[in-house]
C-alpha positions as CSV (number, residue, x, y, z in Angstrom):
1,X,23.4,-67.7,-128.4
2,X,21.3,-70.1,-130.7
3,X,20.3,-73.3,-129.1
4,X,21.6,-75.5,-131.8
5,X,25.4,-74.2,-131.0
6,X,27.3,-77.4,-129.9
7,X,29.8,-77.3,-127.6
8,X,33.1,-79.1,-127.9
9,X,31.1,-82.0,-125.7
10,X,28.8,-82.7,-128.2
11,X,26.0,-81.3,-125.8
12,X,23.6,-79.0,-127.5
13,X,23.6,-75.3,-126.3
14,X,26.4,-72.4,-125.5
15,X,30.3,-73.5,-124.8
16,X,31.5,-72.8,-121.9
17,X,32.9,-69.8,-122.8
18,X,29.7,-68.4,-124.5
19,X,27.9,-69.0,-121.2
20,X,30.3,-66.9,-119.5
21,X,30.4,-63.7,-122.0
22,X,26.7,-64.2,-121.5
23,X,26.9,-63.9,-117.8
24,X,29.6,-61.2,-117.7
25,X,27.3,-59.0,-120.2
26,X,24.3,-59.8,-118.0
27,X,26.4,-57.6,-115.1
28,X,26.7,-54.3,-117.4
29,X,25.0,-52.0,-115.2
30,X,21.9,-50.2,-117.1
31,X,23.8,-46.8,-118.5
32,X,27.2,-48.2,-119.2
33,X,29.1,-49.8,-121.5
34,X,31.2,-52.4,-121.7
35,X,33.9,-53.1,-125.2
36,X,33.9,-56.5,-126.3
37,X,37.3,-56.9,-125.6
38,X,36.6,-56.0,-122.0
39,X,33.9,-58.9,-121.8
40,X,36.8,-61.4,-123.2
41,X,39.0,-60.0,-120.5
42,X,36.0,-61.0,-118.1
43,X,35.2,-64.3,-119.7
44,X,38.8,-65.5,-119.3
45,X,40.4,-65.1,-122.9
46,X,41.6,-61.5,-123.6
47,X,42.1,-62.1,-126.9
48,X,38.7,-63.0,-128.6
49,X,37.2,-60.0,-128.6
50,X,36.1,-61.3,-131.9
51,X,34.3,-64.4,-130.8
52,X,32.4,-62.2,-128.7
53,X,30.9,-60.3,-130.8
54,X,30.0,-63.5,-133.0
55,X,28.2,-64.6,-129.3
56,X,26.6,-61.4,-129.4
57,X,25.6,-61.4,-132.6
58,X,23.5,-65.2,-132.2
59,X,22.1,-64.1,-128.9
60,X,18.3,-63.8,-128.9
61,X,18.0,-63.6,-125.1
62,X,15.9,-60.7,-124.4
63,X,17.2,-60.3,-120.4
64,X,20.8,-60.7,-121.5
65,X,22.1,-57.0,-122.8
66,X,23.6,-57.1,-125.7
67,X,23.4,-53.5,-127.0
68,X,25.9,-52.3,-123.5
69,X,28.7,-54.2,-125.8
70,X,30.7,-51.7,-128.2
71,X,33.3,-51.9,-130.1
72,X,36.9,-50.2,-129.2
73,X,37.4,-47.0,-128.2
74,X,33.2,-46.5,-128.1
75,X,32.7,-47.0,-131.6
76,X,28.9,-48.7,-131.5
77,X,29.9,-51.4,-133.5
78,X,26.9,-54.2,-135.2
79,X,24.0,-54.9,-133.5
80,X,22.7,-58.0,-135.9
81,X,22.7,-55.5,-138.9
82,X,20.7,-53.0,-137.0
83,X,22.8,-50.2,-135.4
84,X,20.0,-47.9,-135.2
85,X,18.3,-50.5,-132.9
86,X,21.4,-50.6,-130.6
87,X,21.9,-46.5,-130.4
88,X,18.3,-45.8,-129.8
89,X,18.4,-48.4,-126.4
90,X,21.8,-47.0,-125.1
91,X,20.2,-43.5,-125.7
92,X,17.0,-44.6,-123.7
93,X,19.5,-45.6,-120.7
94,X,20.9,-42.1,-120.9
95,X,23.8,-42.6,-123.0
96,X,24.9,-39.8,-125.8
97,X,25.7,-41.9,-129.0
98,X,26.0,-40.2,-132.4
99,X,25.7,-42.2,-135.3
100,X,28.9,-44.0,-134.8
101,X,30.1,-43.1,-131.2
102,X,29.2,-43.6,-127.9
103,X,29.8,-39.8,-126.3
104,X,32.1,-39.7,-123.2
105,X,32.9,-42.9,-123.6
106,X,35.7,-43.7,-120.7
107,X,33.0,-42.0,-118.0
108,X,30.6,-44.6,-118.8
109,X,33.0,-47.5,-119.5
110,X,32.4,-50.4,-117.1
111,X,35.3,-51.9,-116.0
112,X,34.3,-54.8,-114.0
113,X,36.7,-57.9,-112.4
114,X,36.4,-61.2,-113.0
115,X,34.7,-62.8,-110.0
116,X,35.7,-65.6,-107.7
117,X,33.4,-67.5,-109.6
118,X,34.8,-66.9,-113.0
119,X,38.7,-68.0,-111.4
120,X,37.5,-71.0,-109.6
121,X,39.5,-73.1,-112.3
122,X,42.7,-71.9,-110.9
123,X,44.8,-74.3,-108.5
124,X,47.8,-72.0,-108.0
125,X,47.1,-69.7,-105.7
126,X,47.8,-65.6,-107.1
């Protein structure tokens, strides 16, 4: 995510949030995939798929993963306007992608939980 990103605190860097779909996509295990809507799940708001992609989209950390992200249903999705980019390192891992699809797509679907550390917020217990 870019630097210059303000949080609702007025503190420069990622929100909160951000720094969570960052550390969720940091656990995508090298040869799988993860949607973005599956990241949202993980970074506590199911419903903005979207604003993860626009997270993925500013990130310019080299150690954080971006290209494991795809779109719904294995579709490769954008990869800052270069797709090729993002099919040729998912096929280095060992992944089949064609030119719009990642192959097989459920088999190599990570489908992680959200951690201990990600519910801490909670006071009710489950």
């Amino acid at each position: 995510m870019s630097r210059s990103a303000s949080s609702s605190t007025g503190r420069k860097g990622p929100s909160a949030f951000a720094r969570r779909v960052l550390s969720a996509v940091r656990r995508i295990p090298h040869g799988a995939v993860a949607t973005y809507g599956d990241i949202a799940r993980l970074a506590g708001s199911p419903r903005a798929a979207r604003a993860v992609g626009s997270i993925m989209s500013e990130c310019k950390d080299p150690f954080t993963p971006c290209h494991r992200v795809v779109a719904a249903g294995g579709a490769v999705g954008g990869f800052g306007g270069w797709p090729g980019e993002k099919r040729r390192r998912l096929a280095a891992e060992g992944l089949e992608v064609t030119a719009t699809r990642v192959r097989r797509f459920e088999s190599v679907r990570w489908r992680a939980t959200r951690t201990a550390a990600a519910t801490k917020h909670r006071t009710a217990p489950v």
